[in-house]
N, C-alpha and C positions, 0 to 999 in steps of 0.2 A: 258082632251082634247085628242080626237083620233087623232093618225097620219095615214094618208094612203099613202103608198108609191108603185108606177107603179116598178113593178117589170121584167123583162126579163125573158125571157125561162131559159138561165143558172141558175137565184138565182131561178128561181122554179125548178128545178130539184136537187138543195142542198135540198130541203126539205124532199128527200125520201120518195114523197105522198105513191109509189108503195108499201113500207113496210109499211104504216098505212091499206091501203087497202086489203091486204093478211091477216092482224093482224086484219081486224075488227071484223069480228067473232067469235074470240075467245076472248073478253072480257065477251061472256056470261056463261061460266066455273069460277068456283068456285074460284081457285085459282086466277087466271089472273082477274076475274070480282073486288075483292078485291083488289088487285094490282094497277087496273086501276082507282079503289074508293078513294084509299090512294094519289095516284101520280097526278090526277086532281080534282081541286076543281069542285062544283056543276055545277060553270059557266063556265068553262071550258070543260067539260064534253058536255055541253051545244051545246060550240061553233063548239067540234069536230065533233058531230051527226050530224050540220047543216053544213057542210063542206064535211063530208064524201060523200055524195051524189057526187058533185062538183069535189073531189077528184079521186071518179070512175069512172064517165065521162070521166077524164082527162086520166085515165091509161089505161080504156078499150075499149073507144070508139073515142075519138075525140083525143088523147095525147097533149102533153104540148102545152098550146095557146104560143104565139109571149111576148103576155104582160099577166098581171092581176094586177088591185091594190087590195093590201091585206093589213088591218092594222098590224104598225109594230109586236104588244101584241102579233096578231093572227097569222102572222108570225112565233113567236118566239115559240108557243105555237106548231105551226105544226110540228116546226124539235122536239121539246122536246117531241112529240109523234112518231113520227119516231125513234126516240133515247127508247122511252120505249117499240114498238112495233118490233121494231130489239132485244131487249132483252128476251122476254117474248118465 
């Protein structure tokens, strides 16, 4: 069962979309591409490519909406790429 939870401007900006979007680029280098192979599963991977999009919108053009609902999973999945794209 999905949960989807309407999230506020504050919990979307815990997510650090900003560092997934500066970092997207460089998953296609050797090292980091590997890195980013190991640390997300296929469907995972999946979900950040179909997000990224969404994600740039938000930091380049329109910035943080009022609300979004986002499922909890996919939530949790975007700070834990934020957390490996601040590392890398």
């Amino acid at each position: 069962m999905r949960i989807i939870i309407e999230y506020n401007r504050d919990d979307l900006n815990r997510i650090q979309y900003p560092v997934i979007v500066e970092g997207w680029n460089k998953i296609k280098s050797g090292r980091i591409h590997r890195a980013f192979e190991a640390e997300f599963s296929e469907k995972e991977r999946v979900t950040l490519s179909r997000f990224y999009p969404i994600l740039r919108r938000w930091y380049l053009e329109k910035g943080t909406p009022e609300k979004a609902q986002i499922g909890v999973q996919t939530y949790n999945l975007l700070i834990r790429a934020a957390n490996f794209f601040g590392t890398i």
